[in-house]
Backbone bond lengths (Angstrom), bond angles and torsions (degrees), N, CA, C in turn:
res aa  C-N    CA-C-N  psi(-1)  N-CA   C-N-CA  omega(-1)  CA-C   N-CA-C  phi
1 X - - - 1.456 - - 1.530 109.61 -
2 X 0.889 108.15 159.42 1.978 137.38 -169.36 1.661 81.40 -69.66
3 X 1.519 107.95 136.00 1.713 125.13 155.97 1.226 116.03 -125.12
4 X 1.552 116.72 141.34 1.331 97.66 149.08 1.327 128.10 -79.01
5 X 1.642 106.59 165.22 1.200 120.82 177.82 1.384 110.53 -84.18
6 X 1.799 114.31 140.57 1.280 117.65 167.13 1.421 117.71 -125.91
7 X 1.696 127.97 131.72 1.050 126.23 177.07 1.204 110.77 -135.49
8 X 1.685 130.57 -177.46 1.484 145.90 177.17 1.623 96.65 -90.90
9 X 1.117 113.06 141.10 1.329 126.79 -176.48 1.630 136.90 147.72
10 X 1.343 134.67 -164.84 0.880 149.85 148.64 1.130 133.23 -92.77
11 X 1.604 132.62 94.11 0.791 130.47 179.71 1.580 138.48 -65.64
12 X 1.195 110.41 9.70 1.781 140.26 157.87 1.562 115.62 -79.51
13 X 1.229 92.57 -12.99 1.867 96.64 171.69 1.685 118.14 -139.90
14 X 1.256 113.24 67.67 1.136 112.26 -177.29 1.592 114.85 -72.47
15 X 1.640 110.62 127.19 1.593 117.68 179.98 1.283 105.97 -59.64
16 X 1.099 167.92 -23.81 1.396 142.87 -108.39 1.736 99.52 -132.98
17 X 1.072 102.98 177.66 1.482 103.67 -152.74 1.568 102.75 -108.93
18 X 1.640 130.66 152.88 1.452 111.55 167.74 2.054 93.57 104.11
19 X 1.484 110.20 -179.44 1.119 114.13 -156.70 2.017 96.48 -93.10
20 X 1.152 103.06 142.30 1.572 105.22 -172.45 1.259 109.72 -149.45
21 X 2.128 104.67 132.56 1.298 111.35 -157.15 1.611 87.30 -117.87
22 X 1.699 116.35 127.17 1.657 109.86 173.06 1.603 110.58 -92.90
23 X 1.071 130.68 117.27 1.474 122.12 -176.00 1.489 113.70 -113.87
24 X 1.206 109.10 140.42 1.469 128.22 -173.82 1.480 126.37 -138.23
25 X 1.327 107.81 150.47 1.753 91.07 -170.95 1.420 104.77 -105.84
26 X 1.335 121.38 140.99 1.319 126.52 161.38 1.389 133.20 -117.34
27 X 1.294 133.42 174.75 1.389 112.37 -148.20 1.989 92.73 -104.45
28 X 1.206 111.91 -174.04 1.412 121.51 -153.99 2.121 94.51 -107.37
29 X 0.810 115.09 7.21 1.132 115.33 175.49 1.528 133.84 -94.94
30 X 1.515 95.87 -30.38 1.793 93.80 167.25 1.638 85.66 120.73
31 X 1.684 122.08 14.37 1.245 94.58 -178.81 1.547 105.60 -126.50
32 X 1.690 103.75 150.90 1.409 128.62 -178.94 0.999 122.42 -131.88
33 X 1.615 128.30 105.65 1.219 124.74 -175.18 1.590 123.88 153.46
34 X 1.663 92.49 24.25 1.546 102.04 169.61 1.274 103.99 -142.24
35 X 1.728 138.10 133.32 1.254 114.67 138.86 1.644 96.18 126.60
36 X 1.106 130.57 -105.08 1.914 134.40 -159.41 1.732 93.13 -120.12
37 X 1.526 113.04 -39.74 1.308 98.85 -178.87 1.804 123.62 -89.77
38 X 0.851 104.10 21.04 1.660 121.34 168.61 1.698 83.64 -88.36
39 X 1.089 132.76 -69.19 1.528 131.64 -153.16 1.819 99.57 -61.29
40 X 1.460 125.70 -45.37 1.197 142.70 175.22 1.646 92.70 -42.98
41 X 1.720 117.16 -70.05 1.206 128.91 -139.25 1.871 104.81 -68.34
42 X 1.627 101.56 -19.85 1.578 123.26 -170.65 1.639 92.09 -67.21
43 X 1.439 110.33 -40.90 1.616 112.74 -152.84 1.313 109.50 -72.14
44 X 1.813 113.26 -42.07 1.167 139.98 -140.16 1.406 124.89 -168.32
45 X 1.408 130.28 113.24 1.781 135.02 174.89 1.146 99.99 -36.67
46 X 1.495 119.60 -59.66 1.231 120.85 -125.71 1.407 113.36 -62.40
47 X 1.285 119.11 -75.30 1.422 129.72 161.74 1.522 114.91 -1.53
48 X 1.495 112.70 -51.34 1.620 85.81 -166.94 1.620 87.67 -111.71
49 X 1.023 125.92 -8.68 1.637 100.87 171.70 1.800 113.50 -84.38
50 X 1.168 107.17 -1.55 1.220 109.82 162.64 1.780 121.32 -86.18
51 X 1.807 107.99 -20.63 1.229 92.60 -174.09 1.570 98.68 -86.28
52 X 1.560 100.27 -39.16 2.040 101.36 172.71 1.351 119.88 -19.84
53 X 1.516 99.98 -49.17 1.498 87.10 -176.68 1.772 121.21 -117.66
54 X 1.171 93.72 29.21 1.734 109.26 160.64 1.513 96.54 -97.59
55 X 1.389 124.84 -58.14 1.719 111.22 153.85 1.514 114.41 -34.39
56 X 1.196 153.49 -71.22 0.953 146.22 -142.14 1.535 104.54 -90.91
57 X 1.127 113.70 -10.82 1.677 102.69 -168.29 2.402 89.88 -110.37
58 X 1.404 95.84 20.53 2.378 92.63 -161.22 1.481 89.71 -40.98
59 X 1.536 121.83 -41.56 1.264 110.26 -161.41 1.543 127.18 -46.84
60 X 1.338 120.72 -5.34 1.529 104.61 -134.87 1.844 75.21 -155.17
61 X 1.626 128.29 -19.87 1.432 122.31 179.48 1.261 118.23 -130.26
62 X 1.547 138.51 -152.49 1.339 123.06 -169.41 1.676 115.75 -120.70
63 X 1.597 94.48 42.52 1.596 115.08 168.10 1.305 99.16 -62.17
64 X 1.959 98.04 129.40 1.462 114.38 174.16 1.265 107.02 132.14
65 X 2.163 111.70 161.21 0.984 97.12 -150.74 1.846 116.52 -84.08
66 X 1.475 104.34 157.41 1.282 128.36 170.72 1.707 94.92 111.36
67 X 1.117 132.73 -24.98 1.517 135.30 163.37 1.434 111.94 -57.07
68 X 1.973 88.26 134.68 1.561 116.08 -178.71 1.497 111.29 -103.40
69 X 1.463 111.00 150.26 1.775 112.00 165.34 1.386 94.36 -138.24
70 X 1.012 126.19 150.55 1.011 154.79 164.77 1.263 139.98 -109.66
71 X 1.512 129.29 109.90 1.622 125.01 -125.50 1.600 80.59 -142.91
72 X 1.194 134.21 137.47 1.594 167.52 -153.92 1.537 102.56 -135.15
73 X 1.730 110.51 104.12 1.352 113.02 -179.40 1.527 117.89 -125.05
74 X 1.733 102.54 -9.76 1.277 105.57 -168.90 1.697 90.73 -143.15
75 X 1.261 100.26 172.16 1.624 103.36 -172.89 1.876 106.84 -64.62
76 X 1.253 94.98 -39.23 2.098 108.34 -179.64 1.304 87.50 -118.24
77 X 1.379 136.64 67.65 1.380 134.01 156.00 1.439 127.01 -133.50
78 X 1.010 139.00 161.75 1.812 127.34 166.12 2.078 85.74 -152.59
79 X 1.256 73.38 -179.93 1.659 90.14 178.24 1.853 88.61 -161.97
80 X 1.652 110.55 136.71 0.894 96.85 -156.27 2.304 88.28 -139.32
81 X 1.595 81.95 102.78 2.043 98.92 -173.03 1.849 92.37 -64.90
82 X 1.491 101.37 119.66 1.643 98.50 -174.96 1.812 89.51 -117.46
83 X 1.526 112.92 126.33 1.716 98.23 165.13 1.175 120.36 -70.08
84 X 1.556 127.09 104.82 1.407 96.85 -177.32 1.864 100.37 -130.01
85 X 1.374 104.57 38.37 1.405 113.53 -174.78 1.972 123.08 -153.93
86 X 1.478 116.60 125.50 1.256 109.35 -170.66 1.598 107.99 -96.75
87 X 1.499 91.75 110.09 1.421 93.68 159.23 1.703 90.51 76.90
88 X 1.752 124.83 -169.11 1.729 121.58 -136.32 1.543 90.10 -143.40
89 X 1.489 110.28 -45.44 1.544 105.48 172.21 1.317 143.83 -103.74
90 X 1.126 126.84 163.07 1.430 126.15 162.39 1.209 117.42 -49.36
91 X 1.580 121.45 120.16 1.630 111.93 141.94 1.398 128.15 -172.17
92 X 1.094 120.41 -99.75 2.043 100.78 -165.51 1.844 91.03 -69.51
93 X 1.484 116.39 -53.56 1.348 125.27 -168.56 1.960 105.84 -48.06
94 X 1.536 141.77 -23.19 0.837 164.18 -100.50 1.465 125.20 25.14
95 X 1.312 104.78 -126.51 1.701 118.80 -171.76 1.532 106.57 -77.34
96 X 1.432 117.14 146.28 1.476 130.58 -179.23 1.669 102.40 -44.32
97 X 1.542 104.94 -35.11 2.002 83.04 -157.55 1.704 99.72 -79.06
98 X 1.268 94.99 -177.19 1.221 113.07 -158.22 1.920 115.45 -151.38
99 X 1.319 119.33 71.85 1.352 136.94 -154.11 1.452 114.92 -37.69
100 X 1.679 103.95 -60.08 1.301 126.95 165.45 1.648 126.02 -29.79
101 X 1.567 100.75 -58.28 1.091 116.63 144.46 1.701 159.66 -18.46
102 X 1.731 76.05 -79.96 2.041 85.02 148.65 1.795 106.13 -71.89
103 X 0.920 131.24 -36.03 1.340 115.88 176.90 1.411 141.65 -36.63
104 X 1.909 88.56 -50.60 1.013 97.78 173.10 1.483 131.41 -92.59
105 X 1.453 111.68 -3.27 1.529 129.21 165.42 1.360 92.56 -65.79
106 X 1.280 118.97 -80.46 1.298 108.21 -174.58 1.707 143.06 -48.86
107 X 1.260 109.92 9.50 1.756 148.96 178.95 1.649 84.14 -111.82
108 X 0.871 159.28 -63.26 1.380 153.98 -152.23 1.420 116.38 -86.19
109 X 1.547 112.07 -25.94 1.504 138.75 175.54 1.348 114.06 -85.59
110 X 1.124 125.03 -10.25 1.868 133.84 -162.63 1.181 81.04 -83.92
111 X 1.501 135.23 -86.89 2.034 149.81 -131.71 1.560 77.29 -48.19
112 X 1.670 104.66 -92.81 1.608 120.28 -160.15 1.800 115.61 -34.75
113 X 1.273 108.00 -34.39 1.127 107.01 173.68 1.093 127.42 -76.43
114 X 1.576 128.96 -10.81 1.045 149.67 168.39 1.352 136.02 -108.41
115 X 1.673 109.10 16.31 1.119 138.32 -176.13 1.600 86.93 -134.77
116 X 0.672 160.48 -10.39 2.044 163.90 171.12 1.817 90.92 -86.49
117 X 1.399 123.11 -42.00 1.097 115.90 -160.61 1.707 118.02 70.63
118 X 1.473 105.15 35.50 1.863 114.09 -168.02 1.310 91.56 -103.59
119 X 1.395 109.39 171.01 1.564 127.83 161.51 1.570 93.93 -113.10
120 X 1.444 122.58 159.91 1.125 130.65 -173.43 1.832 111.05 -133.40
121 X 1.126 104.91 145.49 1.903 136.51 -152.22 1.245 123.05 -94.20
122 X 0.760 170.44 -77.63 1.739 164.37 28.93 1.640 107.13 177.12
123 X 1.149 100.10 136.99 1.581 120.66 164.00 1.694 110.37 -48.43
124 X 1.054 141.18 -164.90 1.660 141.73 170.45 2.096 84.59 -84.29
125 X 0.797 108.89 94.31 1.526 98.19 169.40 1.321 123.82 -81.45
126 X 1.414 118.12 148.40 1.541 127.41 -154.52 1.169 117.40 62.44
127 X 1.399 136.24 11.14 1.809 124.68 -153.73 1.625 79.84 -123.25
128 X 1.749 154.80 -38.46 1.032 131.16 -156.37 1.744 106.04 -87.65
129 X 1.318 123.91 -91.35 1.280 142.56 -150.67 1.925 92.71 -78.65
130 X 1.396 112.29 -34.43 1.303 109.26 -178.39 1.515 147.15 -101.93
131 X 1.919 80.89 9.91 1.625 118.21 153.44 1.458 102.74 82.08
132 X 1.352 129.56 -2.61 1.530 135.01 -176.96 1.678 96.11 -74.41
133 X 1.577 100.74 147.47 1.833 104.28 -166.51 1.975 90.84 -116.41
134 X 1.051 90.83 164.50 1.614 103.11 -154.56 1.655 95.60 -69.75
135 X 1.516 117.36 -35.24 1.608 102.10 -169.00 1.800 119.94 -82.23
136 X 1.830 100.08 18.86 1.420 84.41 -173.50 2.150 85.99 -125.19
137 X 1.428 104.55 -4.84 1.257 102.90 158.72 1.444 129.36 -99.31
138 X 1.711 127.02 -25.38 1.093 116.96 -170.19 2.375 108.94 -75.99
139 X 1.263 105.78 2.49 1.705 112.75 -168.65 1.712 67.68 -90.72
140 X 1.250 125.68 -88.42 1.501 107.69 -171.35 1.629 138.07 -4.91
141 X 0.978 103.38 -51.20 1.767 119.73 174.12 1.625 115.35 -73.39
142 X 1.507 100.92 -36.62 1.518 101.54 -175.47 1.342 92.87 -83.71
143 X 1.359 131.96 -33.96 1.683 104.69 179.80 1.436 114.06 -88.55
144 X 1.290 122.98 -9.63 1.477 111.43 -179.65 1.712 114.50 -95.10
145 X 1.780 111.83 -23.36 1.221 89.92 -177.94 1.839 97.55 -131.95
146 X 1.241 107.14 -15.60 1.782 96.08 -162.39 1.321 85.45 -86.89
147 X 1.196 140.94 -46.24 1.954 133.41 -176.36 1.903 101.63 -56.14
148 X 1.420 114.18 -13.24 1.488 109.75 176.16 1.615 100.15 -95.14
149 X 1.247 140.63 18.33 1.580 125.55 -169.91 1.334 114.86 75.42
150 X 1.151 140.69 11.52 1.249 131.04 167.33 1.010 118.64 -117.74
151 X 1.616 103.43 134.27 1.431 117.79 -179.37 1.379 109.94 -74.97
152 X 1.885 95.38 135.99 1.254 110.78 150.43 1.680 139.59 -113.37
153 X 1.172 103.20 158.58 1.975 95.28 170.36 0.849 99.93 -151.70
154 X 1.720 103.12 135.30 1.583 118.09 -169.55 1.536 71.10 -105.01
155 X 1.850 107.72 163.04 1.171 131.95 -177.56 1.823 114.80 -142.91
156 X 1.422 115.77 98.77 1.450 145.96 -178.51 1.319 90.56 -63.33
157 X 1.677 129.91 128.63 1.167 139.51 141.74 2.004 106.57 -31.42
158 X 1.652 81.01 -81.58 1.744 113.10 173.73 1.168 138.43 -50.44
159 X 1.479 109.40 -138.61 1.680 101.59 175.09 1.561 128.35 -78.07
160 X 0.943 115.99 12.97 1.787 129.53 167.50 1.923 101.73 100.44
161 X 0.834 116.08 -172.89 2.241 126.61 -173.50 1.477 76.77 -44.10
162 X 1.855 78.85 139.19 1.689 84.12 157.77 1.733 95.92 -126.25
């Protein structure tokens, strides 16, 4: 069976050759400015002034969670704002992430990514700022995109999968 790939790195600079989509989850509120997309925002505007105003315009498009955008920063690049989290903090409801969510971003992320002909990048998504733990997100990815042929690579700050 299909794995993802895991390495040490930055996942804002993926080596590999061919068209490449970095995806990340952000939360459903309109906010930017803690966590993987500070590192995004260093690289590149685009990404979050594109999600600002997919936040600012929810009324009228399909802002919210399990919804994908897809943001074009480099000639063979995308960066791809996935909702997969309510709201920023902890509390009675629990932790910000939201499983279902990334699920279904990542069901919404398969076609385009597979019509780009990209492999796709990502930090452990949902597991830092939005308290989601890697073994109830990484089965997500393998059934939505690595059982479809597309490569993935998760990218460890640290000492690589634990």
């Amino acid at each position: 069976m299909p794995e993802i790939t895991y390495t040490r790195g930055d996942a804002t600079t993926p080596s590999v050759k061919g068209v490449k989509v970095i995806a990340h989850v952000c939360n459903d509120i309109g906010g930017w400015g803690k966590g993987f997309v500070l590192a995004l925002s260093r690289r590149w505007p685009e990404p979050e002034t594109a999600y600002r105003a997919w936040h600012r315009d929810r009324a009228n498009n399909d802002f919210g969670l399990g919804a994908v955008q897809l943001v074009q920063v480099e000639r063979y690049l995308w960066v791809a704002n996935m909702i997969g989290q309510r709201g920023t903090r902890t509390g009675s409801k629990g932790v910000p992430v939201r499983y279902e969510a990334i699920d279904a971003a990542l069901e919404r992320l398969a076609e385009p990514v597979r019509e780009l002909g990209a492999s796709v990048h990502m930090p452990r998504i949902g597991c830092g700022l939005a308290g989601g733990t890697w073994p109830r997100v990484e089965p997500l990815i393998v059934e939505r995109l690595v059982r479809r042929g597309i490569a993935v690579t998760v990218y460890d700050q640290g000492e690589g999968p634990s």
